[in-house]
C-alpha positions as CSV (number, residue, x, y, z in Angstrom):
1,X,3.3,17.5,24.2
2,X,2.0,15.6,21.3
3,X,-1.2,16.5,19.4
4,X,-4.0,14.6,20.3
5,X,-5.0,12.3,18.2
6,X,-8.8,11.1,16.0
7,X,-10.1,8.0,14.7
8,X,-9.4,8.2,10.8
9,X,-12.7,8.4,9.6
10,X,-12.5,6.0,6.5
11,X,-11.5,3.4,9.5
12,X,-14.6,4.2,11.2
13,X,-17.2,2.8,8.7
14,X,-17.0,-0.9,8.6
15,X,-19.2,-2.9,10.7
16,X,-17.3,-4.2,13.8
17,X,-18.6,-8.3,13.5
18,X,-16.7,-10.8,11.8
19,X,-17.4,-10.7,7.7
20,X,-18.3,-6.9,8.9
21,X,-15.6,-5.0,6.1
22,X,-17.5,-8.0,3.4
23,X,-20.6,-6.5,4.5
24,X,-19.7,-2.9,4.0
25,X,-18.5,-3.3,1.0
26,X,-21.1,-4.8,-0.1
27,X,-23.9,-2.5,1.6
28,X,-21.9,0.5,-0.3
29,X,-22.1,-0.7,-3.5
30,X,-25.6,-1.3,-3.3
31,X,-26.4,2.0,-1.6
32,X,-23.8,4.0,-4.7
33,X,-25.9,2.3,-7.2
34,X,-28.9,2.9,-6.4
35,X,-28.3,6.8,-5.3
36,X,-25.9,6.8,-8.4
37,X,-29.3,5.5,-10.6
38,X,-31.1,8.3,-8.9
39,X,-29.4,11.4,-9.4
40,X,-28.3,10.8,-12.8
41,X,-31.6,11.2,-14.7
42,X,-30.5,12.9,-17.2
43,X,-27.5,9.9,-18.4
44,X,-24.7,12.6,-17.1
45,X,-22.8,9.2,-16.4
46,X,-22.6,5.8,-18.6
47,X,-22.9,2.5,-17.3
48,X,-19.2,1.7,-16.8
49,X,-18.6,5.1,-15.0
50,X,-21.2,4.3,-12.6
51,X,-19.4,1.0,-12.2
52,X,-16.2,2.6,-11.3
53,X,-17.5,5.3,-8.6
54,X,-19.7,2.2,-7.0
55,X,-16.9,-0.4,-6.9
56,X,-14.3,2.2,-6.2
57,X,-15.8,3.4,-2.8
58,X,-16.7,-0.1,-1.9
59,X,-13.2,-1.3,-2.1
60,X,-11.0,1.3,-0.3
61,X,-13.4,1.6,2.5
62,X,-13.1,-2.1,3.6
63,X,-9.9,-3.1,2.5
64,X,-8.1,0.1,3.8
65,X,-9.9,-1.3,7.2
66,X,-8.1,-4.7,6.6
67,X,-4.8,-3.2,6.4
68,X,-5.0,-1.0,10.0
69,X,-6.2,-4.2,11.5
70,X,-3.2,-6.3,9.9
71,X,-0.5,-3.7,10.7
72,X,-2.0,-3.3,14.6
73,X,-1.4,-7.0,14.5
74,X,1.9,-7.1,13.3
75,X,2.5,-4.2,15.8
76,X,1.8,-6.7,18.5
77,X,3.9,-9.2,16.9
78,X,7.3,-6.6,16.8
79,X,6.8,-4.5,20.0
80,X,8.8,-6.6,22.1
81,X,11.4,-6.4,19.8
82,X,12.1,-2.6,19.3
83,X,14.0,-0.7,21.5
84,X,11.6,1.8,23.1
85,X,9.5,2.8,26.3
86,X,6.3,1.3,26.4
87,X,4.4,4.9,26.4
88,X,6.0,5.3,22.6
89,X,4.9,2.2,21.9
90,X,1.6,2.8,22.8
91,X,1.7,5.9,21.2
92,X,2.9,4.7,17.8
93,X,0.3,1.6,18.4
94,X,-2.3,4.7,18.2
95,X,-0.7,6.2,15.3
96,X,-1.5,3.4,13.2
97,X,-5.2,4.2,13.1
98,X,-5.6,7.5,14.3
99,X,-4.7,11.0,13.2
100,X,-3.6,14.4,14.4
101,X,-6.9,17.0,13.6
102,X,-4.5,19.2,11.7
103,X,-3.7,16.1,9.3
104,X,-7.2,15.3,8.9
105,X,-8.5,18.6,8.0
106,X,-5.2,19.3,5.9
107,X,-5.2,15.7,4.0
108,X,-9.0,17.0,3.2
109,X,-7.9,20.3,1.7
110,X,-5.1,18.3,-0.4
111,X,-7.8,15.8,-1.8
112,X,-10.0,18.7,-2.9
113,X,-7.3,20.8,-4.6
114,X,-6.5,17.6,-6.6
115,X,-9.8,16.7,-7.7
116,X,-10.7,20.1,-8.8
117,X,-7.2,20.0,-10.7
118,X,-8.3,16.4,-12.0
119,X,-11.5,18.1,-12.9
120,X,-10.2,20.9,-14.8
121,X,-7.7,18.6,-16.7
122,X,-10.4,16.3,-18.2
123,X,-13.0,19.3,-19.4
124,X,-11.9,20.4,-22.7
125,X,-11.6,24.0,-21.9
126,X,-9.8,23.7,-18.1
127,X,-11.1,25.2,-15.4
128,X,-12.2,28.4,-17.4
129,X,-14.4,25.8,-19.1
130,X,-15.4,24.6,-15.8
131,X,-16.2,27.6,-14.3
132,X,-18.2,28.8,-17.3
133,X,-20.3,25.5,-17.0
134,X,-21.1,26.2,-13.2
135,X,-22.0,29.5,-13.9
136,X,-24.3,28.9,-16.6
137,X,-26.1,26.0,-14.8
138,X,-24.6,23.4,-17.7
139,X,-22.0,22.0,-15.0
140,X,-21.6,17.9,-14.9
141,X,-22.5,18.1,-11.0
142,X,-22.7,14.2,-10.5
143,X,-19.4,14.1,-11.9
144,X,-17.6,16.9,-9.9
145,X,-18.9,15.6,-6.5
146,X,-18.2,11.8,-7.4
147,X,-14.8,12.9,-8.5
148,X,-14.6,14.9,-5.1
149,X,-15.8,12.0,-3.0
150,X,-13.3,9.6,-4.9
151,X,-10.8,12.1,-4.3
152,X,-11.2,12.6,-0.7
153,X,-11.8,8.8,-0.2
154,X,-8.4,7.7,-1.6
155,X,-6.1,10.4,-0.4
156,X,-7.2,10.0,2.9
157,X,-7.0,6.0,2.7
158,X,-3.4,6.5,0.9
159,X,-2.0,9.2,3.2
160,X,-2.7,7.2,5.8
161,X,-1.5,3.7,5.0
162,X,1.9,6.2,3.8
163,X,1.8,7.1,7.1
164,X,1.7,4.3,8.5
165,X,4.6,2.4,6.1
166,X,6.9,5.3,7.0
167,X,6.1,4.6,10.7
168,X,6.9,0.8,10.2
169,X,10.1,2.1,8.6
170,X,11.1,4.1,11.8
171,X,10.2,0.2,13.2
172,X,12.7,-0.8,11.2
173,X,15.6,0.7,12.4
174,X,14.6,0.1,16.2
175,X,14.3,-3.7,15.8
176,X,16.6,-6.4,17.3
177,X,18.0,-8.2,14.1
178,X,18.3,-11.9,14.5
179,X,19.8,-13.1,10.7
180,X,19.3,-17.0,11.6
181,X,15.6,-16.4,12.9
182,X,13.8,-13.1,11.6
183,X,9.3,-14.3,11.8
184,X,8.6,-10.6,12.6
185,X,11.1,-9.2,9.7
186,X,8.3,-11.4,7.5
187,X,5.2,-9.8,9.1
188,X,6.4,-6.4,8.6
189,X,7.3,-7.3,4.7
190,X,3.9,-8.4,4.6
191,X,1.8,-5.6,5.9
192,X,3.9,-3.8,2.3
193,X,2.8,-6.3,0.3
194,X,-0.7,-6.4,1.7
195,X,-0.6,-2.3,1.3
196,X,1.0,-2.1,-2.0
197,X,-1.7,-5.2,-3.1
198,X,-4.8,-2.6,-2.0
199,X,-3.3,-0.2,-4.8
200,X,-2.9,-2.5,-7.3
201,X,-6.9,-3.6,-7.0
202,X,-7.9,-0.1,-7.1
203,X,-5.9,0.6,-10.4
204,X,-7.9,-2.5,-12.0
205,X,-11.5,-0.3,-11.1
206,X,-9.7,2.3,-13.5
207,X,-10.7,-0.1,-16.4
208,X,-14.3,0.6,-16.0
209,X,-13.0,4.5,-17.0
210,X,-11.6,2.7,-20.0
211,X,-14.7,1.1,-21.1
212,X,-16.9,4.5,-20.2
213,X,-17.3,6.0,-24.1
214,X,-17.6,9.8,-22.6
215,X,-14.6,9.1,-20.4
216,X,-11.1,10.4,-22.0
217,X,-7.8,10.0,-20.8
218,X,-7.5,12.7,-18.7
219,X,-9.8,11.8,-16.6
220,X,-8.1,8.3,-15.8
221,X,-4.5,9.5,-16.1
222,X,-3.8,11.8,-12.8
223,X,-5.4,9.0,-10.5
224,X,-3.9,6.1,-12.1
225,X,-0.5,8.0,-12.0
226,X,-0.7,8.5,-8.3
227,X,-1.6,4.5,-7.3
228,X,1.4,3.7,-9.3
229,X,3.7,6.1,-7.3
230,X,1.7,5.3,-4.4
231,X,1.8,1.7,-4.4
232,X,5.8,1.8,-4.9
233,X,5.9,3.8,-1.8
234,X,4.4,1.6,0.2
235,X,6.3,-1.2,-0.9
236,X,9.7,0.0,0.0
237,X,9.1,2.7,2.9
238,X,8.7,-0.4,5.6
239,X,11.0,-2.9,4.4
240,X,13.7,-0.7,2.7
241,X,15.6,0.7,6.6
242,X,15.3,-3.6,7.3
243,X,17.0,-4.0,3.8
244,X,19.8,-1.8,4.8
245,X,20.0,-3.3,8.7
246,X,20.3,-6.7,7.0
247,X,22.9,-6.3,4.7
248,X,25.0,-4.3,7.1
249,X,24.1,-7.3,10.0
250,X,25.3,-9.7,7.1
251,X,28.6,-8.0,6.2
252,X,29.5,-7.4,9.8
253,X,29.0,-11.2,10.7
254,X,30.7,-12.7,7.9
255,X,33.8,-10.1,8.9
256,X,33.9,-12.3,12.3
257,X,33.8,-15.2,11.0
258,X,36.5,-14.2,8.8
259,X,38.2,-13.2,11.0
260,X,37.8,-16.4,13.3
261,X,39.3,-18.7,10.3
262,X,42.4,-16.3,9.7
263,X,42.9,-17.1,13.6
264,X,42.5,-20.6,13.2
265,X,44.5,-21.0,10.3
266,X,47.5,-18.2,10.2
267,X,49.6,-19.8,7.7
268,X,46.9,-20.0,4.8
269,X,46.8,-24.1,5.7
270,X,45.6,-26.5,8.5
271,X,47.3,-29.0,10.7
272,X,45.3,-31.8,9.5
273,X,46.4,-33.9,12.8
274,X,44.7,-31.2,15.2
275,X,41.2,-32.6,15.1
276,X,40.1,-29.8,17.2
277,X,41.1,-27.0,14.9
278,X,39.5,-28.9,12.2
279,X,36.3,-29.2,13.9
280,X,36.2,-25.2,14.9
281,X,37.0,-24.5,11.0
282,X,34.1,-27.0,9.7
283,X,32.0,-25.1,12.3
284,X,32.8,-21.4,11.1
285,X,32.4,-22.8,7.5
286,X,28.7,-24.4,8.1
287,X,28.2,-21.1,9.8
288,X,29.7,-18.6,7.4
289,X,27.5,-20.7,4.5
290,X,24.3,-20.4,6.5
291,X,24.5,-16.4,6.8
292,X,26.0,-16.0,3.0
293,X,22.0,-17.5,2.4
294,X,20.4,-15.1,4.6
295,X,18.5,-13.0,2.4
296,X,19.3,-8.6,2.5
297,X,15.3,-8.5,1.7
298,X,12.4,-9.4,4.6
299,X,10.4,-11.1,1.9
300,X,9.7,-15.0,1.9
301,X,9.1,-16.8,-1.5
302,X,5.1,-17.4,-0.9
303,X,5.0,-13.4,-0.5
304,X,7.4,-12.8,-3.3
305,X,4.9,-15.4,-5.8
306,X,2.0,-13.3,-4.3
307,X,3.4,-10.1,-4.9
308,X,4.2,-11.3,-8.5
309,X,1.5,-12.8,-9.5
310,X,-1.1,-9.4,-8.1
311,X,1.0,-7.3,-10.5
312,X,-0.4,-9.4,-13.5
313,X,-3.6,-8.2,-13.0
314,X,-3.9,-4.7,-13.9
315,X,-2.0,-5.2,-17.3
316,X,-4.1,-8.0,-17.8
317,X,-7.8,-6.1,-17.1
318,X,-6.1,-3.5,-19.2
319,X,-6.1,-5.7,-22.3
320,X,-9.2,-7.7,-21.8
321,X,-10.9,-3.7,-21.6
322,X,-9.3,-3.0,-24.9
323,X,-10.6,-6.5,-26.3
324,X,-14.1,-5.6,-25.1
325,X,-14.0,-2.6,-26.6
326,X,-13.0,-3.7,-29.9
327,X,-15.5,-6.4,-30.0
328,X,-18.0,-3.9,-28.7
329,X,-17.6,-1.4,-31.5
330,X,-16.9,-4.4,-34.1
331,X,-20.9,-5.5,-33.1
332,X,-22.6,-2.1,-32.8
């Protein structure tokens, strides 16, 4: 019997009307700034770290939302194509947004034991130094919870949408393959690219890190480290089984037509006078050219120049930060 299954809660905050995941995002960022303005007093944080915890949280929450909405969507699309019962599919349907208890509460306990690990990294002494701090009341308690909270946040948003490409994978290899008309192969390449896309925009929030002068490299590094990885998994856990179905669709049908011309034409030549003959072979050769196009990857060039073009931005934020910081330190 199957675990019952919960609402993943980072799904659960955005408002439910249309522009509702703007709205949220929107309403979080306000609400971070001004609590974030409010508990650190004492300038714990600088500007540009504030920036990062406020924009970070508003991003995952409603664009992690986008994505479960998309990939139900393009469930609906595929269903009738995959070669299961309807209560998997229903099941799997489910899946998409919705966890077992024992991943929820486990998924927490992995984001804590990597932001205390991220926490004892970046403090000069490690998590002697740490400890010591706590213990002596001299801890930097705004920045432990916000690096919990971010933590927490983003492994549960990634876990799931990991989840999630590796169930689209399993999709993958249950699909009916049609190499001359494939629009759901495209939907399912775009739920990666739209996945993969969320991690690239929340790399570009580790700029304001950059610009922070009390943050140091160790503080940026493990998270920045983990989108990367991250956002390659997503890209090729859903379309990579596809990939592989396609290619081996592709070899197979160009084998019959193959083997369809050596039939027609047993002698290595063609009776030029035998119209019909002539006619079969221009067929099989109009064919056999049409599937040597078909593409081994679900991917269409609009998503491709998409894809492309999204990857530009991180390296690019990454240099205008170190531009701003020269210029910055040039005028001070």
């Amino acid at each position: 019997m199957s675990a019952r299954l919960y609402p993943v809660w980072v799904y659960q905050i955005p408002f439910p009307f249309r522009f509702g995941k703007l709205a949220t995002g929107l309403l979080i960022f306000a609400v971070m700034w001004v609590v974030l303005i409010s508990v650190n007093r004492f300038g714990e944080l600088g500007f540009y770290a504030e920036l990062f915890f406020a924009a970070m949280f508003a991003y995952i929450v409603p664009v992690y939302s986008r994505i479960v909405d998309r990939s139900v969507a393009t469930f609906d699309e595929i269903e009738s194509l995959l070669l299961a019962s309807p209560q998997e599919c229903a099941r799997w349907r489910q899946e998409l947004s919705h966890r077992s208890l024992l991943w929820q509460w486990g998924n927490l306990v992995l984001a804590l034991f990597l932001g205390v690990c991220n926490i004892a990294m970046a403090h000069a002494s490690g998590a002697s130094g740490v400890i010591e701090d706590i213990i002596s009341g001299h801890g930097e308690y705004v920045t432990y919870t916000l690096t919990l909270l971010v933590w927490v946040t983003m492994t549960t948003s990634i876990g799931a949408l990991l989840g999630n490409a590796r169930l689209f994978g399993k999709f993958g290899r249950l699909m009916r393959i049609d190499l001359l008309h494939s629009p759901a192969l495209l939907s399912v390449a775009r739920v990666a690219i739209l996945s993969t896309l969320s991690v690239v925009g929340a790399q570009t929030m580790f700029v304001f890190l950059v610009l922070d002068t009390d943050a140091v490299w160790l503080d940026i590094l493990p998270g920045f480290a983990a989108a990367t990885l991250t956002a390659l998994a997503l890209f090729l856990l859903p379309v990579w089984p596809l990939h592989e179905r396609l290619q081996a669709a592709k070899k197979i049908e160009l084998a019959e037509i193959n083997h369809q011309l050596e039939y027609l034409r047993p002698h290595a030549s063609t009776a030029l006078d035998d119209t019909e003959d002539i006619d079969q072979v221009n067929r099989l050769l109009l064919y056999r050219r049409e599937i040597q196009q078909v593409s081994e990857w679900p991917f269409d060039i609009p998503s491709l120049t998409q894809l492309g073009l999204y990857l530009t931005i991180p390296p690019l934020t990454w240099v205008a930060s170190a531009l701003i910081e020269r210029v910055v330190d040039a005028v001070m």
